[in-house]
Residue, then its C-alpha position, 0 to 999 in steps of 0.5 A: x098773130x106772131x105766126x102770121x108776122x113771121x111768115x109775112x117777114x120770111x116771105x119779104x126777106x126770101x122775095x129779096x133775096x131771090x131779086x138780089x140773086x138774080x141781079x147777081x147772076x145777070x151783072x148790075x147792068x142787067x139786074x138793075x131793075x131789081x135794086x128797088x124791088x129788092x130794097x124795098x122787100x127787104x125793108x119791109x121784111x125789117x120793118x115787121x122784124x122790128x115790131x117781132x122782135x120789140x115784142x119779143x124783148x120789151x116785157x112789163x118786167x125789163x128786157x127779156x135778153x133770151x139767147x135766140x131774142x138777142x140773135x133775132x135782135x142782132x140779125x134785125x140790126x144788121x140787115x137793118x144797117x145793111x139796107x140803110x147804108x144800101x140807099x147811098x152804097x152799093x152794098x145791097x148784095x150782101x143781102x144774099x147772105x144777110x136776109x135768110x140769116x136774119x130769117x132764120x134768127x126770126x123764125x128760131x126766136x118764134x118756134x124755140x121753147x126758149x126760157x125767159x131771161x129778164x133783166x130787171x128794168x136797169x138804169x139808163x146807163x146800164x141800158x146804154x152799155x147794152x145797147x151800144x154792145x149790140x150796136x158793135x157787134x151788128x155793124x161788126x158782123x156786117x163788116x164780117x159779111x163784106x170781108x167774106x164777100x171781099x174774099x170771093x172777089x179777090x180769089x175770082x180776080x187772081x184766078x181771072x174768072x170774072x163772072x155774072x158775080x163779079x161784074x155786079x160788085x163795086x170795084x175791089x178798092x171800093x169793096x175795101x174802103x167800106x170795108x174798113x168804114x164800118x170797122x172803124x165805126x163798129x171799133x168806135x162803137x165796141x170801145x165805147x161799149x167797153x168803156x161804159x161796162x167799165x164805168x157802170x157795171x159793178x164787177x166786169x170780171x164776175x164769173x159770169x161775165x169774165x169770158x165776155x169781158x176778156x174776149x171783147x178786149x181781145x177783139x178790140x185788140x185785133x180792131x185796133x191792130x187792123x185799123x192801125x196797119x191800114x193807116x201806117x202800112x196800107x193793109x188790104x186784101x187777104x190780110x185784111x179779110x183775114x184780121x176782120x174775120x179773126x175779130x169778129x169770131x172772138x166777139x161772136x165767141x165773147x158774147x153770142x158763144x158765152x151765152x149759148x153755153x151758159x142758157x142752152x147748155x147750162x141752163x143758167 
């Protein structure tokens, strides 16, 4: 059965990246006839995802919080807020890069001999303090996807080779302003994420938790500086793409990276 859901939600998540493709290579003018189609495979291939993944994590003893669940869980969050926001906001070609991405965290998380890690059944505040850390780090990440995709359209415009590419992408100032829309909400989110690991979590800075903990400030550091010369100096453009990727490659580090090492290279 979970073999089955797999390949149904791989095939969902491919047949919407292709209609994105091809809206892509023929401008949004001529590609409009697949906005639909392509939201509606995608929404489906997140609505399996879902069920994949909460049988994955939810076990009668807690949460099983395996590496390659957590990065399936992760993935399904973000092409989940990708194609929700997608209903009111031009941002469904970021699908291409999102979709296989979540594809491929899904079918890692069916065909890896992975070894449980479940955490006892917490309290809710505990609970919430996990969930409103995935919560950032997913709305974050697909700020990362829109500051990549951000860059490609200011190289194509200063090398004035507008294409197919270009012209199916909102303006530049449009791209910037959601840009900086998910920040600020993933920034709102990661400071509330710290807070709550501070007022409920017995040690933050324990061994194992230490390189997360300092890692995470730091990103909230670089959020805070890129949120603040946005509203004092007006910060776009490269200087811009260049903060939110340098954010977001220290919270993958703080807690994707932590975790790689300390299951799959440690085994702890």
């Amino acid at each position: 059965m979970t073999i089955t859901l797999t390949f149904l939600t791989v095939a969902f998540y491919c047949a919407a990246t292709m209609l994105l493709l091809r809206r892509l290579a023929l401008g949004a003018a001529a590609g409009a006839r697949s906005r639909l189609p392509a939201l509606l495979s995608g929404l489906a291939g997140v609505a399996l995802h879902g069920i994949l993944v909460y049988q994955a994590i939810f076990q009668p003893l807690g949460l099983d919080l395996e590496f390659f669940h957590v990065l399936s869980l992760i993935a399904w969050l973000v092409a989940l807020l990708l194609l929700l926001a997608a209903l009111t906001q031009p941002v469904e070609n970021l699908g291409v890069a999102v979709l296989p991405l979540s594809a491929l965290a899904l079918v890692l998380q069916t065909v890896w001999p992975a070894t449980p890690n479940v955490l006892a059944l917490a309290s809710a505040e505990i609970q919430g303090h996990i969930l409103l850390s995935i919560l950032a780090y997913s709305l974050l990440a697909l700020a990362a996807v829109q500051a990549m995709l951000l860059a490609i359209q200011d190289r194509h415009l200063r090398n004035r080779h507008p294409g197919g590419f270009i012209r199916a992408l909102p303006p530049l100032e449009t791209m910037e302003r959601m840009l900086f829309h998910m920040i600020a909400l993933g920034f709102v989110l990661l400071s509330l994420s710290l807070l709550s690991g501070a007022l409920y979590l017995e040690n933050m800075f324990a061994q194992h938790l230490v390189h997360k903990t300092v890692l995470s400030v730091i990103a909230w550091v670089v959020f805070a500086v890129l949120l603040w010369g946005r509203w004092r100096s007006g910060w776009r453009g490269r200087k811009a793409i260049t903060w939110t990727l340098a954010g977001f490659v220290l919270l993958m580090t703080a807690y994707l990276g932590s975790k790689l090492v300390l299951e799959l290279i440690l085994h702890r």
